[in-house]
N, C-alpha and C positions, 0 to 999 in steps of 0.2 A: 568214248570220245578219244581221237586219235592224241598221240602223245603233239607238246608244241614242237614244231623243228626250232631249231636253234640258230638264230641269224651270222652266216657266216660270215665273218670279219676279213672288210678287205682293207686291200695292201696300198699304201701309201706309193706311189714312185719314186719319188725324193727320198724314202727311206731305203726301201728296197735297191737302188741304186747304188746307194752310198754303203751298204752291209756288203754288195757286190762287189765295190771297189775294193774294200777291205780286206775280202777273202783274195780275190784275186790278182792284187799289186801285196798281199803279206805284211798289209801295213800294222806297224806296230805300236806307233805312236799315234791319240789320240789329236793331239794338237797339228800332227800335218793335216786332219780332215775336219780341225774347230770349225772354218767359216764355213764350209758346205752345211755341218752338223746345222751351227746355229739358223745358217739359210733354209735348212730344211723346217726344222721348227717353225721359222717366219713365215713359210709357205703353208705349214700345216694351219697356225693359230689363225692364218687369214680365210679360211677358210671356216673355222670356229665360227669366228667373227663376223662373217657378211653372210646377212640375210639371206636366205635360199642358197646357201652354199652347199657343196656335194658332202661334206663332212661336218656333223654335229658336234655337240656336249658328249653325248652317249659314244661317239668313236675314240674319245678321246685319251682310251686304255691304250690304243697301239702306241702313244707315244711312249710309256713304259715297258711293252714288249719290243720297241725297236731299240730302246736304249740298251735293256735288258741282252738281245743278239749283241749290238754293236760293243759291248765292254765283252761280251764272251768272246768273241771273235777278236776283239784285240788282245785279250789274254792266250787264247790260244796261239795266235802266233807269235805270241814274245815267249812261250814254249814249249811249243811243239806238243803239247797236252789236250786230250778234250777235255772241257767241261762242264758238269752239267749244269745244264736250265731249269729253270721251275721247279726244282724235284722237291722230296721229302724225305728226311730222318728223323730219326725213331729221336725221342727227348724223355724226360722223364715225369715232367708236369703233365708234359702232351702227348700224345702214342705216336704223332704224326707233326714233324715243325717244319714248315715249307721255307727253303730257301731258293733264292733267284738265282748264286752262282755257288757251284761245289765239287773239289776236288779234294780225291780222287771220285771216279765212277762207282768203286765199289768198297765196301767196307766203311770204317769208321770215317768221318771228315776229318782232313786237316788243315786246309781252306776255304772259306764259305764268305760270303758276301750278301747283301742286300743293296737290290737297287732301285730308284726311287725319280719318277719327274713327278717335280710339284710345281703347281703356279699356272694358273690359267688366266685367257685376256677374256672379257666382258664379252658375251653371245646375247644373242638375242633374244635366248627367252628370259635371260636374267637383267636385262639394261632397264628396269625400271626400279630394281632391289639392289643391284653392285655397280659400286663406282666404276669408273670411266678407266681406273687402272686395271681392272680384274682382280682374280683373286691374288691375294698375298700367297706365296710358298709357307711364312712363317702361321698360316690358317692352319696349315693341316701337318706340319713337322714334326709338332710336339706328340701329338698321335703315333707318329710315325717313331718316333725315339724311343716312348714307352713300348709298343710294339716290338723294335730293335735290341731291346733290355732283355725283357722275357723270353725271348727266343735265343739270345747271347747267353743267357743264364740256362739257360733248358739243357741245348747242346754242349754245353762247356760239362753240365753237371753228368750228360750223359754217357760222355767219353771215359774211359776205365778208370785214368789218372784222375780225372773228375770227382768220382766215387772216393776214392782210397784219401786223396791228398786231403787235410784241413783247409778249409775256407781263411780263416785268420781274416787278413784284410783284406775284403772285397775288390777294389781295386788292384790288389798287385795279383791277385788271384785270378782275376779276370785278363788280364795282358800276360799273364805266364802260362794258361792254361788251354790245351789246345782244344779245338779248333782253332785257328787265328781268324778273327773275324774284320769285315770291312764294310765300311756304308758307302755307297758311291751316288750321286744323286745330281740329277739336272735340274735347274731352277731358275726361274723365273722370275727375278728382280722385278718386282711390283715400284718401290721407289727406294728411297736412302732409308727409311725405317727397317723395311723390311729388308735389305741388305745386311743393314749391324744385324741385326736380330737374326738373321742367316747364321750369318760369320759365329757370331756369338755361340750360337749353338752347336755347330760343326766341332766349333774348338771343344766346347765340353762333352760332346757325344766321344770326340779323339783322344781324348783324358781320363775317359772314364768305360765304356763300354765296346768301343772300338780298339782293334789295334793297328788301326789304320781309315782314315776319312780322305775320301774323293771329290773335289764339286767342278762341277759347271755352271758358270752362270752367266747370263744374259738377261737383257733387260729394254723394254721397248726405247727406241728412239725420242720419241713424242708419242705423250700422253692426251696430246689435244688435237690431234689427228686420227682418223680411223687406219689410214696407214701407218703411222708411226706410233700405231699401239701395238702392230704385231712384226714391225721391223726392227730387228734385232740389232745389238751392239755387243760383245764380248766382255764380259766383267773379271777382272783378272782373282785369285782368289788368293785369300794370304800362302807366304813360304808355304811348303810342305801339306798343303790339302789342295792345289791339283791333281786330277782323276789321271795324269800320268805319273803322279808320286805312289799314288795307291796302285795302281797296275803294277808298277814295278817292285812294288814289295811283296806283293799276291805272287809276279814271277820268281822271285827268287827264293820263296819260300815255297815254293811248288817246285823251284829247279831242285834246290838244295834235297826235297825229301825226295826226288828219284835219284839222287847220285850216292842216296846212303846204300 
């Protein structure tokens, strides 16, 4: 029996557009291309959303891999670095620990990252089992922290300094010990519960396992409209965990270890 082909994944335009602008105007800052970002989103999730639409549930990984380029591609240009995507390093619970962003290219990490869109609007095959807001981001976060944890603990342990240094208190241990690590993640403000309970968690993810949290967020217009369940609005995010506060620490701690 022949092997399955593998259904190739296609390309959003609103995405691909807006990663093009990026590379190609050098932009550096995420918030000059917020309204397009969140526009593209509203363009995708509508299409989630209406019946016989060109893009289903099951496409709905490329929101991650587009997120995933557009923060690499802002990083690279704030400097002048590549970095890598998707890759894997060696850990020592795991033989293999996959991260989404990592620099440098070769050798040990000293920057790494996890990137993350959560929060989906109500589709079609699901509008008799999920409410009418879609899913919470706060459904699938926690998942995603523990995940965050043991990967942040693996490569921290894996590093040389890792090995040698005592652990003492895990926390200070964890923000002093390199890699530096960062969550960066787009979400999707389901309603005011699920916002605190965002917030909430970011901050303790940023206190403890993190040494640095990124968000975006938005959240439908109207909940009781099928357009104003996937048109977007901007959600501002507390001081210091906008995904342009975490960029710019990722760069300068990427600038800082090339000018050693």
């Amino acid at each position: 029996m022949p092997p399955r082909r593998r259904r190739e994944r296609r390309v959003f335009a609103p995405f691909a557009d807006l990663l093009a602008a990026v590379e190609e105007q050098a932009i550096t800052r995420f918030s000059s291309i917020e309204a397009h970002f969140i526009a593209a989103m509203g363009a995708f999730d509508t299409e989630i959303a209406r019946p016989g639409g060109q893009w289903t549930s099951g496409d709905n990984q490329g929101k991650g891999k587009f997120f995933n380029e557009l923060t690499a591609a802002l990083l690279q240009n704030l400097t002048g670095q590549p970095i890598i995507q998707r890759g894997k390093r060696p850990g020592v619970l795991l033989d293999n620990v996959d991260v989404d962003l990592c620099f440098p290219l070769d050798g040990a990490p000293l920057v790494i990252a996890e990137t993350k869109m959560l929060g989906t609007p109500q589709h079609p095959r699901n509008e008799t089992s999920q409410h009418i807001r879609g899913r919470r981001s706060t459904a699938d976060l926690p998942k995603r922290i523990r995940e965050i944890a043991l990967n942040v603990i693996d490569l921290k342990l894996a590093a040389p300094a890792g090995r040698a240094e005592p652990i003492g208190d895990i926390a200070t241990w964890i923000q002093r010990q390199s890699p530096a690590f960062y969550a960066l993640f787009g979400l999707r403000v389901a309603d005011d519960y699920d916002h605190e309970q965002l917030v909430a968690q970011a901050q303790m993810l940023s206190n403890s396992y993190a040494n640095g949290v990124g968000l975006v967020l938005y959240r439908p217009t109207d909940i009781s409209t099928p357009v104003g369940r996937t048109t977007y609005a901007r959600v501002r995010p507390p001081r210091g965990l906008a995904l342009d506060d975490a960029l710019a620490r990722m760069a300068r701690e990427i600038t800082a270890s090339t000018n050693r």
